[in-house]
C-alpha positions as CSV (number, residue, x, y, z in Angstrom):
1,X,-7.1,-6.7,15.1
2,X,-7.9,-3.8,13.9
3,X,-8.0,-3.0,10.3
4,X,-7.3,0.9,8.0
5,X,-7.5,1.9,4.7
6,X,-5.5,4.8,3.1
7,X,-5.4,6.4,-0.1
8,X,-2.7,7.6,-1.8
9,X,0.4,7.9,-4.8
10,X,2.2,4.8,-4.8
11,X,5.7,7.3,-4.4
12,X,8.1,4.2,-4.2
13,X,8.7,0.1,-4.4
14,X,11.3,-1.5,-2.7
15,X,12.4,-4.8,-4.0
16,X,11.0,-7.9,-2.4
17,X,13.9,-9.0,0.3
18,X,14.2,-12.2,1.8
19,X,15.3,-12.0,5.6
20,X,15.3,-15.2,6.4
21,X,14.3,-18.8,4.7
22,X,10.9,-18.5,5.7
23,X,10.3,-14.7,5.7
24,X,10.0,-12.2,2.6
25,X,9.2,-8.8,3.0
26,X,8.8,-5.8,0.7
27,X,8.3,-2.2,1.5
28,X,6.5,0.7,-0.9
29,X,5.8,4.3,0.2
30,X,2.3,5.9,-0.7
31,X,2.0,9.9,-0.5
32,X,-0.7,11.7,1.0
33,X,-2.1,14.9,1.4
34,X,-2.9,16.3,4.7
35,X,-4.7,19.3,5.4
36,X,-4.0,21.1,8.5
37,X,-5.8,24.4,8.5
38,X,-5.0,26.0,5.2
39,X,-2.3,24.3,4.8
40,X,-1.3,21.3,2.7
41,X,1.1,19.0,3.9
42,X,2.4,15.6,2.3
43,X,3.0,12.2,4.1
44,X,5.0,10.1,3.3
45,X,4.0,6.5,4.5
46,X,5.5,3.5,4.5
47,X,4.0,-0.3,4.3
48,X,5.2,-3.6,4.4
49,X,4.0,-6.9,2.6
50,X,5.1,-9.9,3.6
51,X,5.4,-13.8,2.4
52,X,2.8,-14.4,-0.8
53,X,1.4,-11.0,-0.5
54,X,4.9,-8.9,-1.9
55,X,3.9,-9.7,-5.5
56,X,0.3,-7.3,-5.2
57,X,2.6,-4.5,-6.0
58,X,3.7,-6.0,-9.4
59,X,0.5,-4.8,-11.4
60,X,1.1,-0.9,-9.9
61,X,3.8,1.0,-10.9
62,X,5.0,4.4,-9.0
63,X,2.7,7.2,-9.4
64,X,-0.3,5.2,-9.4
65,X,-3.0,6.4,-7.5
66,X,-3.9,3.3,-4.7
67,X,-6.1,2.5,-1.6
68,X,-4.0,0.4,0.6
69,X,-5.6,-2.1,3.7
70,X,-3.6,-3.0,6.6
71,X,-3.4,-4.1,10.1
72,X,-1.6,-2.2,12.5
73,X,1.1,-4.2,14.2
74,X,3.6,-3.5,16.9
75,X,6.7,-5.5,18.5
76,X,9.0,-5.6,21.3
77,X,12.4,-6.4,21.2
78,X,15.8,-6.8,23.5
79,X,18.8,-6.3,21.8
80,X,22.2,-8.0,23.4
81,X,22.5,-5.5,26.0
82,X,19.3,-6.2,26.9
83,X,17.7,-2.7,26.4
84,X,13.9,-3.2,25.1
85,X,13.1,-1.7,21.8
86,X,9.4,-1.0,20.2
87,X,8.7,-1.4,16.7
88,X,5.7,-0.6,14.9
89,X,5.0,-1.7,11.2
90,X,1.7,-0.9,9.0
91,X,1.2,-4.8,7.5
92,X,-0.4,-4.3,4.2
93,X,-2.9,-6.9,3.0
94,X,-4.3,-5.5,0.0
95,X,-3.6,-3.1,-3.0
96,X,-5.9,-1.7,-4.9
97,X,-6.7,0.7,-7.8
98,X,-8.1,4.2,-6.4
99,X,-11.4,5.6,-6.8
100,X,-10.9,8.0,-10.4
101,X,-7.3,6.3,-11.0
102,X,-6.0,5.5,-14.0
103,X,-6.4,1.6,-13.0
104,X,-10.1,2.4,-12.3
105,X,-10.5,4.5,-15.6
106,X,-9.5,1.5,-17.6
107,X,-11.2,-1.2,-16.0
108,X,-14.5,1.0,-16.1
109,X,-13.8,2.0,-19.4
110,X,-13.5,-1.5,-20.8
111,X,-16.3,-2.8,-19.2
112,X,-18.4,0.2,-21.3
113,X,-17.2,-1.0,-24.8
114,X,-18.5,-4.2,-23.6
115,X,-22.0,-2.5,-23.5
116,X,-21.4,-0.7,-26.8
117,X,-23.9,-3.6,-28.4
118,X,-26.9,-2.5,-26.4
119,X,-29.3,-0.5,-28.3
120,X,-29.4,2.5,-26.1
């Protein structure tokens, strides 16, 4: 399978929902920016986490600037009249601070006070 990455805002994080006994699932919505021409336009997309992996989002709140992994995954489906429907989800697998976010700024920034004892 197939694996992307995307960076984006973290615009918004559903609540973890739990479909059936042995399914969990939670959706969040990262914003990009998309440059067509000279123009700017935002996308809005949206991931879903399931089982063990909904709780990554805890540590991010909205806003946050994050780099997203995930599998492409699509399904087929009959509903009772029998008519075949298509879905396609974007299965995240791991959440991460950006490159320049404030995550990233911290964590570097801590390591350097750290260092502060070295003599140059």
């Amino acid at each position: 399978m197939s694996s992307f990455e995307l960076e984006g805002k973290l615009e918004k994080v559903f609540d973890t929902e739990q479909v059936s006994e042995k399914f969990s699932k939670r959706e969040f919505v990262v914003k990009t920016a998309n440059q067509v021409g000279d123009s700017v336009y935002e996308d809005f997309i949206k991931f879903q986490a399931t089982q063990d992996r909904c709780d990554m989002l805890d540590k991010y709140k909205e806003g946050s600037d994050v780099k997203v992994s995930f599998n492409l995954r699509g399904r087929e489906w009959q509903n009772k009249e029998g008519e075949t429907k298509y879905f396609t989800n974007l299965e995240a697998w791991r959440v991460e601070g950006a490159e320049g976010s404030a995550t990233s700024s911290q964590q570097s920034s801590s390591s350097k006070e750290e260092d502060d004892d070295l003599p140059f």
